[in-house]
N, C-alpha and C positions, 0 to 999 in steps of 0.2 A: 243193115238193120239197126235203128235206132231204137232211142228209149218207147214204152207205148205210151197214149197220149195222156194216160191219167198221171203221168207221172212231171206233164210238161206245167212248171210256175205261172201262177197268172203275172200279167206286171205288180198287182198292188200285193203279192207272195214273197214279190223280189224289192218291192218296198218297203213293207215289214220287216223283213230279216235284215236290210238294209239298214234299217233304224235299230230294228234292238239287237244288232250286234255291234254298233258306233263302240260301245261304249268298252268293250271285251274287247274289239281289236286296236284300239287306240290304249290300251292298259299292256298289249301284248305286242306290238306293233315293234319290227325289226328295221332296223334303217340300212339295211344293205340288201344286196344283189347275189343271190347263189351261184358260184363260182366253182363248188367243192365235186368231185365226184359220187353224189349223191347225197344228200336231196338234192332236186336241181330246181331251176324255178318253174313253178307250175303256170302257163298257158292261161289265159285271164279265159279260153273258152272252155275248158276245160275246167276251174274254179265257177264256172255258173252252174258245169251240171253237177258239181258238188251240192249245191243247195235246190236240187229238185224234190218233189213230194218222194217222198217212199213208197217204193209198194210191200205185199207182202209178198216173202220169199217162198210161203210153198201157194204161193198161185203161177196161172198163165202168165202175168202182166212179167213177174221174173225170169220165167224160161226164155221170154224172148231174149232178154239181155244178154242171162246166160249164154244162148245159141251164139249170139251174133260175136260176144265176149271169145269164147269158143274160137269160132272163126278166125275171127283176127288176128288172136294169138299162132294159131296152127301158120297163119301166113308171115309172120315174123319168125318164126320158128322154123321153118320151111320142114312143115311136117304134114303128114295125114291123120298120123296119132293124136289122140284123143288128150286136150292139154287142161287140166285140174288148176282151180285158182283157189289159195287156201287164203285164208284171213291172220296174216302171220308175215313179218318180215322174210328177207331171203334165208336169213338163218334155219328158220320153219320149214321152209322148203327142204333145204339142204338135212334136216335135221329128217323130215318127213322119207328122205330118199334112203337114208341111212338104216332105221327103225323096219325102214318096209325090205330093204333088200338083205341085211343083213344078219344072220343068225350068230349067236352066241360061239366062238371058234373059228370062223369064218377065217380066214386067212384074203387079205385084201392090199394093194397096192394104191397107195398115195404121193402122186406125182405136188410137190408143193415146188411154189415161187412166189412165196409169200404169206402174209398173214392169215389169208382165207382158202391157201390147199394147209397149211397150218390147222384150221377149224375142221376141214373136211377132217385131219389126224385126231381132234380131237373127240368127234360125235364117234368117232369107228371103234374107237377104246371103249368111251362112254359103253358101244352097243355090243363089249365084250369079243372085239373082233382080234386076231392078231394080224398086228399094222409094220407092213413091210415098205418103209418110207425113201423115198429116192426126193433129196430136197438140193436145191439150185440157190446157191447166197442171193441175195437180195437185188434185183435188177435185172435175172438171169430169166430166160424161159428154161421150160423143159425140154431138153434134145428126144426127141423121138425115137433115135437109136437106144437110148440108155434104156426108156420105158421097153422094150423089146427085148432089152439085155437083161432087164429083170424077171421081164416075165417068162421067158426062157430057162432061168435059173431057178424061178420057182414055178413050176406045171399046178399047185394046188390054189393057186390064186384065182380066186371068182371075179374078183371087181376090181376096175380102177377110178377111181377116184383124183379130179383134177379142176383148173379152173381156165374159162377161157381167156378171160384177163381179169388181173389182179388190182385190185382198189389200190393194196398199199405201195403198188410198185410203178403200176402202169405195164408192167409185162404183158406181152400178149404170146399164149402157148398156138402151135400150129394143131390144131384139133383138128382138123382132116388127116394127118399124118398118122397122129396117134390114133385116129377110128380106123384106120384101112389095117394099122396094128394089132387090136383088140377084136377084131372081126375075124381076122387071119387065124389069129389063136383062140380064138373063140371064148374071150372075157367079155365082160360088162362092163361096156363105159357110162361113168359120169359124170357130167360136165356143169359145176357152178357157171352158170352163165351170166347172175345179177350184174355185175359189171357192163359187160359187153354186149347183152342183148340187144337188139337195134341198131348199137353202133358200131360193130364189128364184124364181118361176114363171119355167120353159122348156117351149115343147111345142115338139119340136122339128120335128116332119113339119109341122103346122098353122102352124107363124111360116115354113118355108119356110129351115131353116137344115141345111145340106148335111154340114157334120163340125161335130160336136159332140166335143169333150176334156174328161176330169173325171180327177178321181183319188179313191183312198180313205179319204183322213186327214182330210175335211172335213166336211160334213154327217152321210155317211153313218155315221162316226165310227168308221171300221176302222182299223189303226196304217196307217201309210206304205209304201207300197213296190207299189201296183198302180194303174195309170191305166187309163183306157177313152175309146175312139174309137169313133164311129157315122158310117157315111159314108151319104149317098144315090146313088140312080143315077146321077145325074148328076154327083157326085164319083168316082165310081169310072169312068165313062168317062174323067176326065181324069188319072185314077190309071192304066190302061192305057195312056195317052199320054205318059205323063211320063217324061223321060231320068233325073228325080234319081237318086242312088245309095244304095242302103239295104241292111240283108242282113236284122240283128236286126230290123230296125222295119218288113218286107219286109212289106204289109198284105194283097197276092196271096196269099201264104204263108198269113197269118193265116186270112183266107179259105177255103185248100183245105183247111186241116187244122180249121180249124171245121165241115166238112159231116163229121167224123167224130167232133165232141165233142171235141177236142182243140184243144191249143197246138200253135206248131211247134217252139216251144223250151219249156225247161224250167221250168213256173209256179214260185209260190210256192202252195204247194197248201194251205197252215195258211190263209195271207192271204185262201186261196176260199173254208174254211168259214166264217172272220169275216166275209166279205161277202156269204155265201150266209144266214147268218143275220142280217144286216143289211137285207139287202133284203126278206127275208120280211119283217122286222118290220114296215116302211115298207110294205108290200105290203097287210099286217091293218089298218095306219090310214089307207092311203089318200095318192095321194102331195097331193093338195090338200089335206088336214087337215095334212099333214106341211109342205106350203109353209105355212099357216095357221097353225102352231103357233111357225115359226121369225119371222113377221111380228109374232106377237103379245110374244115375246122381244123383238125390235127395240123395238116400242113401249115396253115396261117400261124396258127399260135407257137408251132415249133420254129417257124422263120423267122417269129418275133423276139424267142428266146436264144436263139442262134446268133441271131445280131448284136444282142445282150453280152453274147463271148459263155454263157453260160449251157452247159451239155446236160443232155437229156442221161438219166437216172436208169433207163428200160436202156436194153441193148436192140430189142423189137417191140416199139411200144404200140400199146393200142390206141386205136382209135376215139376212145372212151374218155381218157384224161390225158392230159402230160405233166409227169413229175421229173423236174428241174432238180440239178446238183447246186447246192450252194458255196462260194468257193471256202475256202479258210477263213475264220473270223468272221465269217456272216451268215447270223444266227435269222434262218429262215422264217421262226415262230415270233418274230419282231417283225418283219414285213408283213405276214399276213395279217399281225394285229394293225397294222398300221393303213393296211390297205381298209379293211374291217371299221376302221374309225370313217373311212372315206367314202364309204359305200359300197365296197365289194368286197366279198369273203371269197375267200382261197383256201384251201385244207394245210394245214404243216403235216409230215410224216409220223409215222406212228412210229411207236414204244422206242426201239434204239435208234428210228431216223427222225426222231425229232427236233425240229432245228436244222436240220443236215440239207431234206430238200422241202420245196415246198410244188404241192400237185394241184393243178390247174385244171378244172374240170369243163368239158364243153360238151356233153352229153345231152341229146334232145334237141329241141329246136330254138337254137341260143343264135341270134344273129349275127353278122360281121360287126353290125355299128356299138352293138354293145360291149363284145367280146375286144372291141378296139379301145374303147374308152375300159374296161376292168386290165388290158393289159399297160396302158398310158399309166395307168396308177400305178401299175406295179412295177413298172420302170422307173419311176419316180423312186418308189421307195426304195429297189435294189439298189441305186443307183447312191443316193443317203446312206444307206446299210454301207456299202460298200468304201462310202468315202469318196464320192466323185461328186465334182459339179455339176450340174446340167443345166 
């Protein structure tokens, strides 16, 4: 189900905006190629239904989108549950799951391998919770065993909280593992997904994982600015029980005005038709050829860094990015500038891996011939950095 027809540009809609925005994107106008594990580069078809009419968000013309929006996601998701799209980065999400499941004392488990099971430690404090943290140095996933070992030691623990692959690291945690765990003992799994959704096998009914959080600047490859949460029955009972405080991120809310095709606040409604034709798309290939496609990227670009003599940074990396070790003396945040000057941006590592590695992002639907010529460059430059000729 697509956009409804009042909402389709005439040509001379698409020649207007054409003309008077010359002049704003030519003052803003980037000369490289997104390379980084999020934002990725947005789809030139997906950029047209950006500039469709609007419609109004508490009419019919929006419940379709909504539905169809809906849809899509559950099938990326591989869920039946009811999936909520908020107007907020992934943070929002994650921030939204936190607010709604946690009350004040709550005793919770935070599986971290990196910056963002890091963030999940930090909203649970924020939400007054006491945070019983099980963290993996940097490059590490989470062993399955240990999450088991904790929750064993602590029987008062409601929630875990985890991520399925990490931005700053490229780790990929086994979240079928950990859901057959948290089901057994009957906790609350939650799973940051923004990372890996689409490009990483989740199913999320069948692994047994309760809120799933994604957002839309990464696989699915829509600009920034919309997240989604998926809870199961058994998170939404402890969503009725929970004292936290929420208003905006209020998921009750979401809920009543979802049985009407609606938000309860005010969407970003351009952001639905790019992700209403984003997920069709994913929907025509199948979301397993679509994990398939993003796995076979990973391969290419890690044979390419392989060949380089330079080792991968994840001990099990996802399929989402690959972040590269940089050897001695070569400072990785020179290459990406360098590549940057040439037309393709790369991400350098965050806070204490800066400089150390640099993460190569192939998320969404990034081709071979491109992704061929952004790694040519950066061969080039490692290669300079390094002190070789080529």
């Amino acid at each position: 189900m697509g956009k409804p027809a009042v909402s389709t540009p005439s040509a001379a809609g698409k020649k207007e905006r054409k003309k008077s925005g010359k002049g704003a994107r030519a003052r803003s106008a980037v000369k490289y190629k997104l390379f980084t594990p999020g934002p990725v580069q947005v789809p030139g078809y997906i950029l047209d239904e950006l500039g469709s009419k609007l419609v109004y968000h508490r009419e019919e013309a929006f419940s379709k989108i909504f539905a169809s929006v809906q849809k899509g996601l559950q099938k990326v998701l591989v869920t039946r549950n009811d999936v909520f799209v908020l107007t907020a980065s992934g943070t929002g999400a994650m921030e939204a799951a936190v607010v709604n499941l946690v009350s004040p004392e709550d005793k919770v488990l935070v599986a971290i391998s990196g910056k963002f099971g890091e963030r999940w430690r930090e909203l649970c404090i924020r939400a007054g919770a006491y945070v019983d943290s099980l963290t993996r140095p940097y490059g590490e996933s989470v062993p399955p065993v240990e999450v088991e070992r904790h929750l064993l030691a602590a029987d008062t623990v409601k929630c875990v909280f985890t991520t399925l692959a990490e931005t700053s690291t490229g780790a990929l945690n086994d979240i079928k593992a950990i859901g057959e765990i948290c089901r057994r003992l009957n906790r609350i799994l939650v799973v940051d997904a923004v990372a890996g959704l689409g490009a990483d096998e989740l199913r999320t009914d069948a692994w047994h994982v309760d809120v799933v959080v994604g957002g839309s600047q990464k696989a699915l490859a829509v600009p920034p600015g919309l997240s989604f949460i998926t809870l199961s029955e058994r998170a939404w009972e402890l969503v009725q029980r929970s004292k936290g405080v929420r208003y905006y991120f209020d998921l009750q809310a979401y809920r009543r005005f979802a049985a009407k095709g609606q938000t309860p606040w005010t969407p970003a409604i351009s952001l639905f038709y790019g992700l209403d034709a984003a997920l069709r798309r994913i929907a025509k290939t199948g979301v397993v050829r679509y994990w398939n496609s993003h796995k076979q990227m990973a391969q290419f670009v890690r044979g390419k860094m392989k060949r380089l003599g330079l080792e991968l940074f994840a001990a099990k990396p996802s399929n989402a990015l690959t972040a590269v070790k940089m050897p001695v003396g070569v400072d990785g945040a020179k290459i990406v500038e360098a590549c940057k000057g040439e037309g393709f941006l790369f991400a350098n590592g965050q806070a204490n891996l800066r400089g150390k590695i640099v993460r190569i992002g192939h998320m969404g639907p990034v081709s071979k011939s491109s992704m061929t010529r952004a790694l040519a460059c950066f061969r080039k430059q490692f290669l300079k950095a390094a002190g070789r000729a080529h």
